[in-house]
C-alpha positions in Angstrom: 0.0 0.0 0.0 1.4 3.4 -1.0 0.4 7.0 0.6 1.3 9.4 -1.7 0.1 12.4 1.1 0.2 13.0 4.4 -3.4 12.8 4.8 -3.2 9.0 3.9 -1.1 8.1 6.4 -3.5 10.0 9.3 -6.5 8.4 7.6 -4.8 5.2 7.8 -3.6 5.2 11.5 -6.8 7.4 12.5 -9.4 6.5 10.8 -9.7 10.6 10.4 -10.3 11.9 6.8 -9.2 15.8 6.4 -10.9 15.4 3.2 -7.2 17.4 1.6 -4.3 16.1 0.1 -1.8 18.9 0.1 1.5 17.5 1.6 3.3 14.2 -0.4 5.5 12.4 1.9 8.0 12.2 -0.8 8.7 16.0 -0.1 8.5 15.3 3.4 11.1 12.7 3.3 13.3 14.9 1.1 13.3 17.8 3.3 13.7 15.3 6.1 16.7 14.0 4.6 17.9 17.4 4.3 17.3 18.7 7.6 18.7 15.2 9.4 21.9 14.9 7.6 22.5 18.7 8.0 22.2 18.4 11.6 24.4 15.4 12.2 26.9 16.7 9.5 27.2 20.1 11.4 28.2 18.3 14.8 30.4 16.4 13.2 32.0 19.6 11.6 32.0 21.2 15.0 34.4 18.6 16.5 37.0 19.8 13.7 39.1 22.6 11.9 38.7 23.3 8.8 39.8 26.7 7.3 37.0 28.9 7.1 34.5 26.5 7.2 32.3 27.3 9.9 28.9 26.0 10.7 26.8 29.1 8.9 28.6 28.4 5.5 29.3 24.7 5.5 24.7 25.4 6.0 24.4 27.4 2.8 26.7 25.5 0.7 24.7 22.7 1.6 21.5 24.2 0.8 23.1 25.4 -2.9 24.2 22.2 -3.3 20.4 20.9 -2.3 18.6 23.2 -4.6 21.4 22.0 -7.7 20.8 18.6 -6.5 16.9 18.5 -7.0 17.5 20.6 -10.6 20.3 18.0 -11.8 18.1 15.1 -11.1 14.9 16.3 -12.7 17.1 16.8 -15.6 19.0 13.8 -16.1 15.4 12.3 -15.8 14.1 14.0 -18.5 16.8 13.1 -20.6 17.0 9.6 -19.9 12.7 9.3 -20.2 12.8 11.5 -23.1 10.9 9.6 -25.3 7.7 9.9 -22.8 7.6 13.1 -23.4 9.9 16.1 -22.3 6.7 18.4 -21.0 5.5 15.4 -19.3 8.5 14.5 -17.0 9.2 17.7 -16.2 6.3 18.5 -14.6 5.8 15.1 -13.0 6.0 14.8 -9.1 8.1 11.8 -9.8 10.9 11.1 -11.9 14.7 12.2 -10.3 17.4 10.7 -11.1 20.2 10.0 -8.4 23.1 10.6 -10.5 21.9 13.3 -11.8 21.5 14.8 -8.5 25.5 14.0 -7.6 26.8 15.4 -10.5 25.0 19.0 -10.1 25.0 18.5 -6.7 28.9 18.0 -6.3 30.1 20.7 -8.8 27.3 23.4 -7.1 29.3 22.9 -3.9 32.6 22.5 -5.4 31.9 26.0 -7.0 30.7 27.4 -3.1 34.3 25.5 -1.3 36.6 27.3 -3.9 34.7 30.9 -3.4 36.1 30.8 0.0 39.4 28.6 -0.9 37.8 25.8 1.1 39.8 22.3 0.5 37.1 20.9 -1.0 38.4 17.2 -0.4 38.4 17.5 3.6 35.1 18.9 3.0 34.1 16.2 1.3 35.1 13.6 3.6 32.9 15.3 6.1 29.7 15.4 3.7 30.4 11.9 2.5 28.6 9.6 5.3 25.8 12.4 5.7 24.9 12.1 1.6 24.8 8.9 1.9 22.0 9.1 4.9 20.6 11.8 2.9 19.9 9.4 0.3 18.9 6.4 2.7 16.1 8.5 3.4 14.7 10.5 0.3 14.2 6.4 -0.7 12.1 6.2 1.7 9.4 8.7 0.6 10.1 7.1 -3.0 8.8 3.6 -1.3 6.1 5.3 0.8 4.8 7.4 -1.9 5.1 4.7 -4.7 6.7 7.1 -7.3 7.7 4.8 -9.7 10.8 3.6 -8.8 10.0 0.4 -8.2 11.9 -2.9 -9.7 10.8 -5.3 -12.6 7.7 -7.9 -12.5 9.1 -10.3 -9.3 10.5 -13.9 -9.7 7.8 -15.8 -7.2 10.1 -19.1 -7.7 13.4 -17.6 -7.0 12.2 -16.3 -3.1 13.7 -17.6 -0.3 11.7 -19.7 1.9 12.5 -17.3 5.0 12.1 -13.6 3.3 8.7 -12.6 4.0 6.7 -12.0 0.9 6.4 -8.1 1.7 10.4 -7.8 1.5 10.0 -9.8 -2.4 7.7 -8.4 -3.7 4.9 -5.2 -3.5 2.1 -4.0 -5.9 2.1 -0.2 -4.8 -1.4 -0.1 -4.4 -2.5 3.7 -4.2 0.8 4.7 -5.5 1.1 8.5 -6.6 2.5 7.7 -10.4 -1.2 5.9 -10.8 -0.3 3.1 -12.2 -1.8 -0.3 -11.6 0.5 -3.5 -10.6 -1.0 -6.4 -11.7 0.0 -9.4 -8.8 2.2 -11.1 -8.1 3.9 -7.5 -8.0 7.5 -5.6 -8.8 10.6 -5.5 -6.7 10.4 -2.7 -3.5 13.6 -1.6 -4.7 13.6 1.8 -3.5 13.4 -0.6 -0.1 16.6 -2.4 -0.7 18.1 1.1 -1.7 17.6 2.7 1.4 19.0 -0.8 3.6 22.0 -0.5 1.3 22.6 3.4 2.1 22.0 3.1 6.0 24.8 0.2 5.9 27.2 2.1 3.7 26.7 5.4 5.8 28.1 3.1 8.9 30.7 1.9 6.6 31.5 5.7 5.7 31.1 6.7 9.7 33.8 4.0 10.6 35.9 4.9 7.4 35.9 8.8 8.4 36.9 7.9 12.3 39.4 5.1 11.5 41.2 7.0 8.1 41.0 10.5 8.9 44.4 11.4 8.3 43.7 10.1 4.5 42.3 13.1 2.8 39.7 12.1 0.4 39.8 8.6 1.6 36.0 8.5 2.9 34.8 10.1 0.0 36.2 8.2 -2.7 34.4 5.1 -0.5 31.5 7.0 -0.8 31.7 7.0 -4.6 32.8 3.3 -4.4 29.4 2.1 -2.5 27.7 4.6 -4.3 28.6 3.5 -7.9 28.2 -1.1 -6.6 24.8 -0.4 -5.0 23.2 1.6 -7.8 25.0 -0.6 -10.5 23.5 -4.0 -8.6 19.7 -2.3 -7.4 19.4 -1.5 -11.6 19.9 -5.6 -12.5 16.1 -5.4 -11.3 15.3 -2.2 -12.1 13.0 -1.4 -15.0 14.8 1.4 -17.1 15.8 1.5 -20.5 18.8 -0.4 -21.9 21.6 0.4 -24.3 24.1 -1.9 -26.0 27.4 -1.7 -24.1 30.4 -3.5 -25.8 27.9 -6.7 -25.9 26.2 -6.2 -22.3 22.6 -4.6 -21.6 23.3 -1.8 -19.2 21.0 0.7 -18.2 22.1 4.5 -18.2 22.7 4.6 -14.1 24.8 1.4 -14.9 27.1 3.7 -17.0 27.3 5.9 -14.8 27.7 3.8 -12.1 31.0 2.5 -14.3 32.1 6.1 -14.6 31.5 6.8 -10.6 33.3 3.8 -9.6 36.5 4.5 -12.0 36.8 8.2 -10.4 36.4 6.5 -6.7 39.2 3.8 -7.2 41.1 6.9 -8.1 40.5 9.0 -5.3 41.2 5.5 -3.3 44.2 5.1 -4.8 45.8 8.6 -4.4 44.4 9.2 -1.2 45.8 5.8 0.3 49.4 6.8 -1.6 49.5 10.9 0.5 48.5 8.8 3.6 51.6 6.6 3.3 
């Protein structure tokens, strides 16, 4: 069962109906996100030096980078669904793409770090685990609301025995793209998204405390979990497919590829300064 508002999930719980639907949880969740990851991110900030990085501007770049975020992903979007209509997904309340999110994301706060001479690396490492919970937890409005992002028709054969049939497989009933899912359903896969994220942000949390004298070392792991989750999650995902040197991959695959490549760099270099 989805609940694209607010209102759906009172009605559900309460049994009350305000008779208005005027605040999607996906929103909610994203703003959430935002607020959560802010907050823990500043603390962390506050425990360390960095060179003209205080609390108030380390807050507005984040915002900046927020705002380029949201516009980044609508567009890749767009561009990747472009064949649906250009009109159509633009104004759509679904339809963002994570990677394009990153990309605008990353260079709208790169450009904010360099105004101030901010090394943008040590900044990064800081953001890295919070991003990562940021994203943890705008999939969670995408699995609440039923946007869309939602997995191919399940395999009922290949289940385990043990996983309950909820964790398999779900038919987004309600859901606020309006579509119907016939039984026996599509993968949750914004579900497995967000498990994925709130393991790698521990993985990032012990990275930061154990590696801090690597510069860049917990954000190129960011990019590293970032790139293997997405590029597994879109085996079962259900978006379009190009021809890559003989294998199906789907555009966030590519990217994925790409991500990885620059993270294994990062690794690499930061791992070599530390030494």
């Amino acid at each position: 069962m989805s609940y694209p508002y607010l209102e759906s999930v009172l009605l559900d719980l309460t049994g009350i109906d305000t008779g208005t639907q005027f605040i999607p949880m996906f929103g909610l969740l994203v703003i959430s996100a935002l607020l959560i990851s802010l907050h823990f991110g500043k603390k962390k900030l506050a425990e360390l030096n960095i060179k003209d990085l205080d609390g108030e501007y380390f807050e507005t770049t984040i915002f900046y980078a927020f705002v380029g975020g949201l516009i980044g992903a609508k567009l890749l979007h767009v561009f990747e669904f472009r064949e649906y209509g250009i009109a159509d997904q633009l104004f759509s309340r679904g339809g963002f793409s994570i990677y394009g999110g990153l990309i605008l994301g990353f260079i709208t706060a790169i450009f904010m770090l360099k105004r101030k001479k901010i090394a943008i690396l040590s900044a990064t490492d800081i953001a890295a685990p919070y991003i990562m919970l940021a994203y943890g937890i705008g999939r969670i409005g995408c699995q609440i609301s039923g946007d869309g992002d939602w997995g191919q028709k399940v395999n009922m054969a290949a289940k385990p025995g043990w996983l309950p049939d909820w964790f398999w497989t779900q038919t987004y009933d309600n859901n606020v793209a309006g579509q119907f899912i016939p039984a026996p359903g599509v993968y949750p896969t914004p579900m497995y998204e967000t498990l994925l994220a709130f393991v790698s942000f521990f993985i990032l949390r012990a990275c930061f405390k154990f590696k801090a004298s690597a510069v860049g070392f917990t954000f190129a792991m960011y990019l590293i979990l970032s790139a293997v989750n997405r590029f597994m999650v879109e085996f079962i995902r259900i978006n379009p497919r190009y021809d890559v040197l003989g294998f199906e991959l789907s555009q966030s695959q590519i990217i994925s590829l790409v991500v990885l490549s620059v993270g294994l760099f990062f690794l690499g270099k930061s791992l070599k300064q530390s030494k």
